[in-house]
N, C-alpha and C positions, 0 to 999 in steps of 0.2 A: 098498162094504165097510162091514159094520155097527160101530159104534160100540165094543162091548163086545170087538169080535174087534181092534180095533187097537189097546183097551188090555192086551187080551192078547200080541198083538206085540211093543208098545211095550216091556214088564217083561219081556222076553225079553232085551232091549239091554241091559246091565250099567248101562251110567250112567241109564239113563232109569227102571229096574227101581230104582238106587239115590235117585233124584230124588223119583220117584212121580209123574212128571206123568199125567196122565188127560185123556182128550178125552172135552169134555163135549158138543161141536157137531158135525158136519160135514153137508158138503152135497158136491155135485158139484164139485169146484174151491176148497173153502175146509172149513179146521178151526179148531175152539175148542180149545186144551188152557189147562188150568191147572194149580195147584201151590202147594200148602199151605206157609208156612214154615216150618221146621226149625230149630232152635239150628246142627248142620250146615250148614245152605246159606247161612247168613248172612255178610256182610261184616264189617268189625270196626268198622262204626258199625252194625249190626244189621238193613238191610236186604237185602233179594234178590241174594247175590252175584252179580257182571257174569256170570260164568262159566257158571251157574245160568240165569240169563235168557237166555243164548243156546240154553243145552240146552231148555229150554221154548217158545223161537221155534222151534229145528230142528226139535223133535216138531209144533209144529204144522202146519209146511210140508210135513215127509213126510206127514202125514197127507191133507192135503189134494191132496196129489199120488196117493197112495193109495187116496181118492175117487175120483178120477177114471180109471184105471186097469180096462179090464177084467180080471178077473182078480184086480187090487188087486198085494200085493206077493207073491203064490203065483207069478205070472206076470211080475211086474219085479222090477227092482231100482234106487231111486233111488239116486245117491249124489251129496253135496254138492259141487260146483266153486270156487264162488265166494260170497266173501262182501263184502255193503255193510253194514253195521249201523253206527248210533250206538247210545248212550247220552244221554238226553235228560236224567233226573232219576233221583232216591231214586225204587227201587220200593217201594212200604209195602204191608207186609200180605201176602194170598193174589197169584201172580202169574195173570194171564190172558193168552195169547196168539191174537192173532188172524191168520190166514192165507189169503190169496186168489190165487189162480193169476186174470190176467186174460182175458176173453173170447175174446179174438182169440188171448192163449198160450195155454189150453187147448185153442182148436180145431187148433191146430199141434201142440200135443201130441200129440195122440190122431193127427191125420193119417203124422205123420212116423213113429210108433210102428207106425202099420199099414204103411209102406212101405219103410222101415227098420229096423225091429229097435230103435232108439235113436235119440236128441234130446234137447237140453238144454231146460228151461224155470227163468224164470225165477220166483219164490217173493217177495207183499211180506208184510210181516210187521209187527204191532205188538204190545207187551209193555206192560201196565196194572196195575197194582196197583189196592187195594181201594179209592182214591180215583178212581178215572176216568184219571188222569193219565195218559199215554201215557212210559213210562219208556224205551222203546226202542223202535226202528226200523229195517227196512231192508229189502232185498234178497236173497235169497239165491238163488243160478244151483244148479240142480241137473241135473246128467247122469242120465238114464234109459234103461235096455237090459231088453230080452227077456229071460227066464232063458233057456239053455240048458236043453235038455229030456234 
């Protein structure tokens, strides 16, 4: 799934559409999105609200699950189960998220999907702001099904 067509999906989702996050990477298995700060998204010491940050990790997980996806999401439907997430520090600045479906869950994904219809895979995820620092972390389990046709 090309780049420009997920962030047309993406602004489709009301909160993601009112975020602006944008995916600026992906690959088979892993997505880049990020997220300009806003006077709106901020906290009331001024950086990247927690709230915010989680919305900017969840877009890069679907994404990345949406990579890998034949079909992409014309043909699925991920939707979130489970979450592990910290918070580590102040996000400063633009946020970045980074998301990687690991090798051995990808190839389970794609297996159970063609044998099954559905499977959960699991999403890790890190959240950076413009210093490098790594502001957030985690996990996220996502349930995935065939559309009905």
């Amino acid at each position: 799934m090309q780049t420009e067509m997920l962030n047309q999906m993406l602004a489709t989702v009301p909160f993601n559409g009112w975020m602006n996050v944008q995916v600026t990477g992906l690959q088979k298995g892993a997505a880049t999105c990020t997220l300009e700060p806003r006077r709106e998204l901020l906290n009331h010491i001024g950086t990247l609200h927690a709230a915010v940050q989680f919305g900017l990790a969840e877009s890069a997980c679907g994404a990345a699950i949406a990579s890998s996806l034949p079909g992409g999401l014309l043909a699925y439907t991920p939707l979130i189960t489970r979450v592990d997430f910290q918070y580590l520090a102040a996000l400063k600045g633009k946020g970045t998220a980074r998301a990687q479906i690991a090798e051995d869950a990808l190839e389970n994904l794609l297996s159970e999907l063609e044998v099954a219809g559905r499977t959960r895979v699991n999403v890790q995820v890190e959240v950076t702001g413009e210093d490098g620092v790594v502001a957030a972390a985690g996990t996220l389990e996502w349930y995935v099904r065939k559309n009905q046709n």
